[in-house]
Residue frames relative to the residue before (quaternion, step in Angstrom):
aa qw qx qy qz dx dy dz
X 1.0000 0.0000 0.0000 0.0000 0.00 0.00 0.00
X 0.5187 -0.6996 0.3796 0.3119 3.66 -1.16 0.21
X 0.6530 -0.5996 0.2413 0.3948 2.99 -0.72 0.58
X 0.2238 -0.8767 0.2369 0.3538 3.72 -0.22 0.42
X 0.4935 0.5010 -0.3422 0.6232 3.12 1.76 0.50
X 0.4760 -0.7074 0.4425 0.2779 3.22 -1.39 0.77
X 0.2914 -0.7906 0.4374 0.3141 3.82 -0.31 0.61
X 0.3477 -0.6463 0.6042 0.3104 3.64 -0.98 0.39
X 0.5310 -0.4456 0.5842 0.4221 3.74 -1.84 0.18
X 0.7407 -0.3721 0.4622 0.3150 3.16 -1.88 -0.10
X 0.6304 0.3361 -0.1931 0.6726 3.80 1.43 -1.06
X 0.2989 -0.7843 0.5081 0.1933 3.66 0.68 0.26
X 0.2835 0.7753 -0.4656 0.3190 3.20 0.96 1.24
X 0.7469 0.1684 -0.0991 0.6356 3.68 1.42 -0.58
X 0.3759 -0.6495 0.6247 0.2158 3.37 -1.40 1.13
X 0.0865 0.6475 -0.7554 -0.0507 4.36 -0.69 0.22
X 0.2303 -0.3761 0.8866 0.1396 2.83 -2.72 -0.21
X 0.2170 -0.7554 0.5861 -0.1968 2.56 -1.75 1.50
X 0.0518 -0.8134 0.5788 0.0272 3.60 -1.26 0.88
X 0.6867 0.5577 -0.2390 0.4004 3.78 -0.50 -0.20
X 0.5728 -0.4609 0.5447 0.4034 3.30 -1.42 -0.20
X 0.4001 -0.6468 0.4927 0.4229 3.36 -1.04 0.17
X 0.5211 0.5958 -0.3050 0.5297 4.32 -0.44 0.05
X 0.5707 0.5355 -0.2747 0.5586 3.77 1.25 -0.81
X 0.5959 -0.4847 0.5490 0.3296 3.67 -1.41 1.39
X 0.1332 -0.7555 0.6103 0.1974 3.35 -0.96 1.48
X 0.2218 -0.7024 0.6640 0.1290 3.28 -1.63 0.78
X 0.0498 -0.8797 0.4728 0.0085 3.55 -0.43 1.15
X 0.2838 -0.8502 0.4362 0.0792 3.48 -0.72 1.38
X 0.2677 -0.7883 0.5499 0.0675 3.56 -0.20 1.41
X 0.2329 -0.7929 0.5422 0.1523 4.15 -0.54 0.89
X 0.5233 -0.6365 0.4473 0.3478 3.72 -1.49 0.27
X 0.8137 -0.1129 0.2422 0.5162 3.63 -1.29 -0.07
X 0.7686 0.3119 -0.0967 0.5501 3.51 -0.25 -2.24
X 0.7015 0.5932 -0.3575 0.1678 4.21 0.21 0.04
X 0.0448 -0.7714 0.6080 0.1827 3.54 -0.67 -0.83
X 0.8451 -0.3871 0.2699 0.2512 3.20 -1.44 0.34
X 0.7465 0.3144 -0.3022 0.5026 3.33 1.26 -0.80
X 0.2924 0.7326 -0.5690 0.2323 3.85 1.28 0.84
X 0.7768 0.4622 -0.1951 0.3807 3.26 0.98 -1.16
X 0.2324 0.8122 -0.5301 0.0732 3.60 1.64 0.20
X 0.7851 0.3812 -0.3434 0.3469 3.84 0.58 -1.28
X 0.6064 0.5802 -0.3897 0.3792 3.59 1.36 0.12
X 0.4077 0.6532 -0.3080 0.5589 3.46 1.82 0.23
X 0.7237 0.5567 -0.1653 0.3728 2.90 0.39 -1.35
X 0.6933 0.4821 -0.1153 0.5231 3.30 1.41 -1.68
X 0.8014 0.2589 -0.0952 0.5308 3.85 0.95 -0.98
X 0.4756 0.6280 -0.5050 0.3528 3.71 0.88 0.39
X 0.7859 0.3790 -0.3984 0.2828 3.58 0.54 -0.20
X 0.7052 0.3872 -0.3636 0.4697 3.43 1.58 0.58
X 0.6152 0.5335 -0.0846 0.5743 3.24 2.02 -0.01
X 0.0459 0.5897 -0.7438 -0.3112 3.89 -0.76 0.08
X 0.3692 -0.6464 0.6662 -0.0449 2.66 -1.14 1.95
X 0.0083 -0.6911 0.7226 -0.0127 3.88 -0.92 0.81
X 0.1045 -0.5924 0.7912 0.1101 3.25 -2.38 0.15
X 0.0867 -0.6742 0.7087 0.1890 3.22 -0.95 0.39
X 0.4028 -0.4503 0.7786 0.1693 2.77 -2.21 0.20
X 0.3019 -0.8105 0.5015 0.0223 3.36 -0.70 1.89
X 0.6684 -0.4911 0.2256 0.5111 3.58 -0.72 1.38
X 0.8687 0.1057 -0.2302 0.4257 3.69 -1.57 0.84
X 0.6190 0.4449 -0.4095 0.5012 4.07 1.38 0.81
X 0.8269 -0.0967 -0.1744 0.5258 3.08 -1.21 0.95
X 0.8181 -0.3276 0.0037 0.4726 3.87 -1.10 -0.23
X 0.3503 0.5834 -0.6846 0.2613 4.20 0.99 0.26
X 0.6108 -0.4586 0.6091 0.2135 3.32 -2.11 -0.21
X 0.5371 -0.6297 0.5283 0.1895 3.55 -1.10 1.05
X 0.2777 -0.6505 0.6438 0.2920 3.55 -0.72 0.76
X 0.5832 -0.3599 0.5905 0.4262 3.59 -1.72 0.36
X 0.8496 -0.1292 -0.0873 0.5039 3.69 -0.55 -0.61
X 0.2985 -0.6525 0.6610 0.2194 3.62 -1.45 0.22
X 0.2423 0.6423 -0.7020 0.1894 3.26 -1.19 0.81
X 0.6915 -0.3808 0.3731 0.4874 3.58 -1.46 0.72
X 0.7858 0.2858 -0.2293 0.4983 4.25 -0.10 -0.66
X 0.7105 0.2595 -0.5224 0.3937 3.11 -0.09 -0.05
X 0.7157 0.4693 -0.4129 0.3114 4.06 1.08 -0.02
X 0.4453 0.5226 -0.3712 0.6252 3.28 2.09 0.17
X 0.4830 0.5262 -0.4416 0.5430 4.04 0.95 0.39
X 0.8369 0.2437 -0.2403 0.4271 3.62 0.91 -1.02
X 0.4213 0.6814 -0.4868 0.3483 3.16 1.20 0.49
X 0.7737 0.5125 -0.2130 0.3056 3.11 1.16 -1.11
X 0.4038 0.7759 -0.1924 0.4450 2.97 2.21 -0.56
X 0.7016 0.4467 -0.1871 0.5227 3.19 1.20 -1.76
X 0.7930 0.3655 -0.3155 0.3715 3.70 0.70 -1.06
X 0.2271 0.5921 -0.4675 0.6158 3.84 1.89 0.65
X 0.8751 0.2130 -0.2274 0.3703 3.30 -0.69 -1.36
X 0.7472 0.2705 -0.4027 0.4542 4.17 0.95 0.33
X 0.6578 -0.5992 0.3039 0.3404 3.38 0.92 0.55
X 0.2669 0.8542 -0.3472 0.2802 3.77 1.63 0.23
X 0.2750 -0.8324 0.4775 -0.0601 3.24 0.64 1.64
X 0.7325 -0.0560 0.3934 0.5528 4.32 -0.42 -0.20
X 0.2698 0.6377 -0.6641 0.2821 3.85 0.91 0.92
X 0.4132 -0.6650 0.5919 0.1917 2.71 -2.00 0.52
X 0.3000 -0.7550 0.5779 0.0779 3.71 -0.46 1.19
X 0.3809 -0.6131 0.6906 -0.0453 3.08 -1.63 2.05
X 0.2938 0.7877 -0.5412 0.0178 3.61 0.19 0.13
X 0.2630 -0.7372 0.6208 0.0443 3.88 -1.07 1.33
X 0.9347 -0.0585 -0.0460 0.3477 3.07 -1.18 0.96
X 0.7509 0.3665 0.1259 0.5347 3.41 0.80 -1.84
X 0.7607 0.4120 -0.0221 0.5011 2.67 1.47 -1.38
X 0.5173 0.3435 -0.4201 0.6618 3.62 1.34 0.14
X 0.5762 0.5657 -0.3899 0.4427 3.47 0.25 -0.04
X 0.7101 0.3479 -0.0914 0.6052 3.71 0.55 -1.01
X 0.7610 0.3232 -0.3404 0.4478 3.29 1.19 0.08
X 0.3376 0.6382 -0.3910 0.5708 3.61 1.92 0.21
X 0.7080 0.5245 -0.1917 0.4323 3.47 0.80 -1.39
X 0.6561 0.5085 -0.1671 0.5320 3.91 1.39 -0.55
X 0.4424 0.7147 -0.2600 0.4753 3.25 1.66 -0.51
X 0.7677 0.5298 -0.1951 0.3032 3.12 0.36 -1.63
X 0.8121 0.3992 -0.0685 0.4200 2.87 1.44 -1.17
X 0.6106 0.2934 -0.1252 0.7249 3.41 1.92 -0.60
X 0.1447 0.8230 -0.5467 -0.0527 3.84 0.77 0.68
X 0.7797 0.0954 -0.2931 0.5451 3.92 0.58 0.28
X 0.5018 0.5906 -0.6067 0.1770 3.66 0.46 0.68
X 0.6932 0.4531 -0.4456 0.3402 3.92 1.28 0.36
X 0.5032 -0.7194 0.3398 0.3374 3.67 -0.57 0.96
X 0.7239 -0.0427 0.0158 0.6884 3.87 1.70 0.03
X 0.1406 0.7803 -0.5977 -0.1188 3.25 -1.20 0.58
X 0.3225 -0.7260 0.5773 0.1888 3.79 -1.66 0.88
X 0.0616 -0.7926 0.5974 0.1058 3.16 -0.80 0.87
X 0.0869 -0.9025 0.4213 -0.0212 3.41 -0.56 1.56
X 0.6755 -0.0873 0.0242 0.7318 3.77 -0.12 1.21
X 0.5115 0.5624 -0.5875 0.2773 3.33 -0.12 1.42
X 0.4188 -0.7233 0.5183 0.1815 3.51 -1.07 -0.22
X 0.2988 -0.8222 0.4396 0.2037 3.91 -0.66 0.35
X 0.6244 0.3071 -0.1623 0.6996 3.21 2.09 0.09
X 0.1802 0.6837 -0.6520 -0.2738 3.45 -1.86 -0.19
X 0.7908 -0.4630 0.2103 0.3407 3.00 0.58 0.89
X 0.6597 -0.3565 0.4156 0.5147 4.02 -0.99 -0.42
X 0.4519 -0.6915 0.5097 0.2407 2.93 -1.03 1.29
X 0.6897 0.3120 -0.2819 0.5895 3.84 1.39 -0.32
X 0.2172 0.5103 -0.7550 0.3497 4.27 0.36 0.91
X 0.6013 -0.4960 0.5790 0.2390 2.80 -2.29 0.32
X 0.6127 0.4504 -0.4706 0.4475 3.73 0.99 -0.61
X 0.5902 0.6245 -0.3613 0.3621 3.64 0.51 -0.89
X 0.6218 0.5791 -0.2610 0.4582 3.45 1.12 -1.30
X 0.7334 0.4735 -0.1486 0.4647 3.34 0.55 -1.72
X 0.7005 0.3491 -0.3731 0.4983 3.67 0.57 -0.92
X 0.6053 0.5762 -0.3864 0.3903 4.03 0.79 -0.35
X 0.4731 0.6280 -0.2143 0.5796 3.63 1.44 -1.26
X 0.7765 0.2580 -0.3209 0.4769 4.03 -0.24 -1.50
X 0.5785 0.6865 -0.2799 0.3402 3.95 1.05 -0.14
X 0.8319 0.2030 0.0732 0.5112 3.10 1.07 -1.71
X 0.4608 0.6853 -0.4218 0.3743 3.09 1.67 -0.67
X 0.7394 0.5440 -0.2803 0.2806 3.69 0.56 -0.81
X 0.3258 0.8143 -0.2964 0.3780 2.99 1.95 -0.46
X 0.8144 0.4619 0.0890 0.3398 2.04 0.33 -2.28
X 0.6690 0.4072 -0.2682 0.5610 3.48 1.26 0.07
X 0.5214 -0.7728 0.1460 0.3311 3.58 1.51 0.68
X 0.1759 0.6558 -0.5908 0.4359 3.28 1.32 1.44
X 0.2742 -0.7485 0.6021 0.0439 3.47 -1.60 0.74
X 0.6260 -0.6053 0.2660 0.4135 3.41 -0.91 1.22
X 0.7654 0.2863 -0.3563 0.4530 3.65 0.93 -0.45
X 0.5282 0.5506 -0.4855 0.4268 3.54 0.58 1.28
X 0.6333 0.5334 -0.2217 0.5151 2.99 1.54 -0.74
X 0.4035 0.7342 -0.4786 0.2627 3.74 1.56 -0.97
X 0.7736 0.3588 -0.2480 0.4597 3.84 -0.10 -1.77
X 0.8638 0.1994 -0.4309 0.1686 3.46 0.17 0.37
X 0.4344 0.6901 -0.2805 0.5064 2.98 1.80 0.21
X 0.5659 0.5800 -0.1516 0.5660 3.22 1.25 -0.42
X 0.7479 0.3592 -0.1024 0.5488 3.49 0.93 -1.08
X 0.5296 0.5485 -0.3301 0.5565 3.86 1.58 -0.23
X 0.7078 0.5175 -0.2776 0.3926 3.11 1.13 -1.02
X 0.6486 0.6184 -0.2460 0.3694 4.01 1.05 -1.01
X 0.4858 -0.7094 0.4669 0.2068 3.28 -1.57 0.19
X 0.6734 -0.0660 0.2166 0.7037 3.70 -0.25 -1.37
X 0.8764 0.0666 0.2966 0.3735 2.99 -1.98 -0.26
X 0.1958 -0.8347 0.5066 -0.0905 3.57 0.54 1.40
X 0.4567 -0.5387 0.5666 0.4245 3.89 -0.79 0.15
X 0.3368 -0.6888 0.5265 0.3673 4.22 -0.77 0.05
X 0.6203 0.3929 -0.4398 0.5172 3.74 1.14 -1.49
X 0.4800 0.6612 -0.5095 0.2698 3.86 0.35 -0.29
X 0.8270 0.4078 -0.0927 0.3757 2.92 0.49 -2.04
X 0.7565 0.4190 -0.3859 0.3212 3.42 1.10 -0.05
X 0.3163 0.7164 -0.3534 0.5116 3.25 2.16 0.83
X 0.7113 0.4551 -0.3493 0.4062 2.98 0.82 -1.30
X 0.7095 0.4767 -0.3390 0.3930 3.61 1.20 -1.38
X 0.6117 0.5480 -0.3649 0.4386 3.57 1.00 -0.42
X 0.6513 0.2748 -0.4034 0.5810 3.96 0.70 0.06
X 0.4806 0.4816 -0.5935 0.4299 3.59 0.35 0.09
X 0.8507 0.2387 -0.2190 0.4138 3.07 -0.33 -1.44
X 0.5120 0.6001 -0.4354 0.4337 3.77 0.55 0.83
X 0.5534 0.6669 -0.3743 0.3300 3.23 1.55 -0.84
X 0.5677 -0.4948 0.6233 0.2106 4.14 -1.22 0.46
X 0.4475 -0.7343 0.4893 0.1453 3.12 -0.01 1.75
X 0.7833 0.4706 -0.1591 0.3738 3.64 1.07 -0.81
X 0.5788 0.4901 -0.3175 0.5692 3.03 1.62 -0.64
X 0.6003 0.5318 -0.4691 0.3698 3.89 0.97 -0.85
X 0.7201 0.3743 -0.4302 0.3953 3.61 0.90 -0.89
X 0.5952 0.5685 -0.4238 0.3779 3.63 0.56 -0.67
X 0.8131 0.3607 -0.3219 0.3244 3.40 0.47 -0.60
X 0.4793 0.5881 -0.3100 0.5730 3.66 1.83 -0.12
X 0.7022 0.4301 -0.3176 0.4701 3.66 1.16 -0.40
X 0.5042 0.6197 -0.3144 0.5128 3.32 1.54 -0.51
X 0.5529 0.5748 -0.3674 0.4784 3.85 1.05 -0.47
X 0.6787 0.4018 -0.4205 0.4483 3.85 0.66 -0.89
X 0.8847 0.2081 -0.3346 0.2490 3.16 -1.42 1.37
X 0.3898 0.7733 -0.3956 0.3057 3.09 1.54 -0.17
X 0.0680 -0.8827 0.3816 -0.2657 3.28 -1.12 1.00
X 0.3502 0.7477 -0.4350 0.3593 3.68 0.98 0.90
X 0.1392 0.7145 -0.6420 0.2408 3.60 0.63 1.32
X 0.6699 0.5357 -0.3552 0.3715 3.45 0.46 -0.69
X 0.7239 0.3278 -0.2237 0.5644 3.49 0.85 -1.08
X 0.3492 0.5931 -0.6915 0.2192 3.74 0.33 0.15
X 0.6708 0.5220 -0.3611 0.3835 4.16 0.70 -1.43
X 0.5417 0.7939 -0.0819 0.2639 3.67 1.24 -0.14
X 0.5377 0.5837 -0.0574 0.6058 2.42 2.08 -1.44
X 0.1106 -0.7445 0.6574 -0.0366 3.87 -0.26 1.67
X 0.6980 0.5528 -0.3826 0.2467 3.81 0.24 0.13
X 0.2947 -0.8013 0.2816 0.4378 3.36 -0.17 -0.04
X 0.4666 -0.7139 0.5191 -0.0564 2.83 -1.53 1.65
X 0.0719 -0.7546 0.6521 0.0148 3.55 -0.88 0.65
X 0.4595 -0.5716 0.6701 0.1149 3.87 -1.03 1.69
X 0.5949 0.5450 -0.5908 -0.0094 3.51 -1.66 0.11
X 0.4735 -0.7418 0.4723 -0.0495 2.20 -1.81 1.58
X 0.1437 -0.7827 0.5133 0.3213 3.55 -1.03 -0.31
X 0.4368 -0.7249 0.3785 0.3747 3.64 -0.19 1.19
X 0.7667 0.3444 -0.3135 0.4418 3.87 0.63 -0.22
X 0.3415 0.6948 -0.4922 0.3981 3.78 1.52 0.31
X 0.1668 -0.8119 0.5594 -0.0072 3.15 -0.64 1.55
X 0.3453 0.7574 -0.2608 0.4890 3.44 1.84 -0.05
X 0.6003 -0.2281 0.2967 0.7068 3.32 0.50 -1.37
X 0.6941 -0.5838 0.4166 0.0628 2.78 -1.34 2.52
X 0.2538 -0.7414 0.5140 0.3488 3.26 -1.08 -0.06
X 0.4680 0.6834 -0.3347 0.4494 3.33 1.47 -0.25
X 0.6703 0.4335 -0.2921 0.5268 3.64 1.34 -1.25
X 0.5617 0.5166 -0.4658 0.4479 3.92 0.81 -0.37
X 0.5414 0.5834 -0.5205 0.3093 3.48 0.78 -0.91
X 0.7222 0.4970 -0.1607 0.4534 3.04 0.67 -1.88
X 0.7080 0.3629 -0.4393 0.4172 3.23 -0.07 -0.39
X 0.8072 0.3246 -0.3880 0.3042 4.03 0.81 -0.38
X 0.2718 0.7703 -0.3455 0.4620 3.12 1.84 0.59
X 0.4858 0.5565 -0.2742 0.6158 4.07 1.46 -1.00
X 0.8266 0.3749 -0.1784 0.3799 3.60 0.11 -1.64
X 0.6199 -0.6229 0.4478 0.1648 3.42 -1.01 1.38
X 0.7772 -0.3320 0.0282 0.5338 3.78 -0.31 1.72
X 0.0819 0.7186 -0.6631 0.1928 3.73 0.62 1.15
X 0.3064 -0.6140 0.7018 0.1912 3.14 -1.79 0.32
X 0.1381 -0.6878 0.7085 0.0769 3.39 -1.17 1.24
X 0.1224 -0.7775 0.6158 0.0355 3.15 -1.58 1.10
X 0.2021 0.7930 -0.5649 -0.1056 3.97 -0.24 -0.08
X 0.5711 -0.5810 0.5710 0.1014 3.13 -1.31 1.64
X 0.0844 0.8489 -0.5098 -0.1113 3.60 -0.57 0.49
X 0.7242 0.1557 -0.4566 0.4927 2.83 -1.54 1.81
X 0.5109 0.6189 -0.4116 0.4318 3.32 0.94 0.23
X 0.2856 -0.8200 0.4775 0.1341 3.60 -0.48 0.98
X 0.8347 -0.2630 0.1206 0.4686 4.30 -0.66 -0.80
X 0.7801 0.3743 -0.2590 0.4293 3.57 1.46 -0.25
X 0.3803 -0.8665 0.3051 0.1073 3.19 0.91 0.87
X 0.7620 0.3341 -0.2024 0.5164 3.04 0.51 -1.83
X 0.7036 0.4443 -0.2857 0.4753 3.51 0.58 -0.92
X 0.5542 0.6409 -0.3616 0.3891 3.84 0.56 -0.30
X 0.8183 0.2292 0.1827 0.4945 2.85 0.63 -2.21
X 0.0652 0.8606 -0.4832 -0.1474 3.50 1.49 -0.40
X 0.5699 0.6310 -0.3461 0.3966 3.54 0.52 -1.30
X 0.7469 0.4299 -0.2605 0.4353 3.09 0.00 -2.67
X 0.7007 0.4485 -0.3666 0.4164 3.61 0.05 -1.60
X 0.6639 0.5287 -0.3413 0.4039 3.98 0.23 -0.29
X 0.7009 0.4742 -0.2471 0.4720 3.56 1.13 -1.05
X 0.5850 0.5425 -0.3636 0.4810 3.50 1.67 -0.95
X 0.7027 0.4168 -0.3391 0.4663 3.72 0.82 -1.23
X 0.7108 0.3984 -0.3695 0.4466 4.09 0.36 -0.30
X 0.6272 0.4365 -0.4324 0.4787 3.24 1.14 0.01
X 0.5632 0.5750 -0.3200 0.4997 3.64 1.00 -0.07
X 0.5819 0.6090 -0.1759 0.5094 3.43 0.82 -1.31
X 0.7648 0.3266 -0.2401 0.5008 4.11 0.85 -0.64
X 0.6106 0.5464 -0.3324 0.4671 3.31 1.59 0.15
X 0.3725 0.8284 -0.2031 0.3658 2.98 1.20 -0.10
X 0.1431 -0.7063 0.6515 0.2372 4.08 0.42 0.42
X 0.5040 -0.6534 0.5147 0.2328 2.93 -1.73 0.95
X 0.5188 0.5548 -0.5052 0.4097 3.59 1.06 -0.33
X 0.6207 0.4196 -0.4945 0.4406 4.06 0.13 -0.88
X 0.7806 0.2113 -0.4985 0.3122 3.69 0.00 -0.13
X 0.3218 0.7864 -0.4805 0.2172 3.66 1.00 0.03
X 0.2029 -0.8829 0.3921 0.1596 3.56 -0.88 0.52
C-alpha cells in the first residue's frame, strides 16, 4: 500500500508518495497541472509490489518548493534532482500531460538514463507562445482567476471539462480534490510554462522504450495528435483508451493500469538494469 503520509527528500526539497520495497525497479509517476502526488495513489497501490513505485509532488505542489522561475527545463532540471535525491537508478517515467512533457524535456538531456518511458495525454508541442490558440486556451484557464474565482471553485468544473464517459466517482473526487488543492501560483506558473514548448524534433531521438497513450475523448491532447506524435518515436507503443477523456488514470484507473502492466512486460530486462 502507499504510504499514507507524504515523504519528504533528504534536502526536503520534494514532497512524494510511495510503494514498494526500496532495491525494487523504480517506477516514477510524474502528475498534470490540476494534480498532485496523491492522484496516482491507486497506481501505487497496483505497481508497488513489483516496483518502488514513487509520485512526486512537482516543484510549488503539495509540500515540494517552488522553483524561482518555471519553465518546461528548469522542471525537467528538478526532476533530475528528485530522481538524485531518491536514488532512481534507469526508472521508468509515467509522465501526464505536464508531466510527459517535462519528461520529453529530461530526455534530451539523460537520453538513455530512463529504462522506459509513458507518455500519457501529452503533447510534444504547444505551439507559439504568441498564436491565438495558445492565447485563448491560456485566457479560458486563467481568465477566471483573474476575475476572483478560486482554484477550489473552479475544481468541479474543470475537472468535469476535462473527463470522458462514465468517469470512475472515487476517481473523480481525487481529481476534484487535487485541483482544488493546487497553489493558485503554481497553477499559473505552470500553464505559463506550456507557451512555447516544443520537442518535435527530438521525439526521433528517444532510444528507450516508450509507450503513447491516449484517451479517445481527451480533448487536451487529441488522439489523432498522439498517434502522430508516437509514429516520430522509434518502436513506441500507441495505446488509445476508449471513451476515456484527459485523466486517464483517475477516469479509467483499471484500463490505464492494464495498458501500463501490459507495457511494463514488454520491456527487456536489461533497459531497466542498472
Amino acid at each position: 500500500m502507499p504510504q499514507s503520509a507524504p515523504m519528504k527528500t533528504n534536502d526536503a526539497r520534494f514532497t512524494f508518495e510511495a510503494a514498494g520495497e526500496a532495491g525494487l525497479p523504480p517506477l516514477v509517476f510524474l502528475h498534470g497541472i490540476g494534480g498532485a502526488a496523491r492522484a496516482w495513489r491507486t497506481q501505487l497501490e497496483a505497481f508497488g509490489e513489483r516496483y518502488r513505485a514513487v509520485a512526486w509532488d512537482m516543484p510549488g505542489y503539495g509540500g515540494s518548493s517552488p522553483l524561482a522561475r518555471v519553465s518546461i527545463a528548469t522542471l525537467a532540471e528538478a526532476l533530475q534532482d528528485f530522481l538524485s535525491d531518491i536514488g532512481a537508478v534507469k526508472p521508468i517515467l509515467v509522465g501526464h500531460s505536464i508531466g510527459g512533457m517535462i519528461v520529453q524535456q529530461w530526455l534530451v538531456n539523460n537520453p538513455r538514463s530512463a529504462g522506459a518511458v509513458v507518455l500519457a495525454q501529452t503533447s510534444p508541442a504547444f505551439g507559439k507562445a504568441d498564436g491565438d490558440w495558445q492565447k485563448s486556451f491560456v485566457e479560458a484557464r486563467l481568465g477566471p482567476l483573474d476575475r476572483g474565482e478560486s482554484m477550489a471553485s473552479l475544481a468541479p468544473t474543470l475537472v468535469s471539462e476535462l473527463v470522458g464517459a462514465d468517469p470512475d466517482p472515487d476517481g473523480m473526487e481525487l481529481a476534484r480534490d487535487c485541483m482544488a488543492s493546487v497553489p493558485e501560483a503554481s497553477y499559473r506558473a505552470c500553464m505559463l510554462a506550456l507557451l512555447g514548448f516544443d520537442q518535435r524534433q527530438a521525439l526521433k531521438d528517444i532510444k528507450v522504450p516508450t509507450l503513447v497513450l491516449s484517451g479517445s475523448k481527451d480533448k487536451n491532447a487529441p488522439a489523432p495528435m498522439m498517434a502522430k506524435m508516437a509514429s516520430f518515436i522509434p518502436s513506441a507503443n500507441y495505446v488509445e483508451l476508449d471513451g476515456a477523456g484527459h485523466l486517464v488514470n483517475l477516469e479509467r484507473p483499471l484500463a490505464f493500469n492494464a495498458a501500463l502492466d501490459q507495457f511494463l512486460k514488454m520491456i527487456p530486462t536489461e533497459a531497466t538494469a542498472s
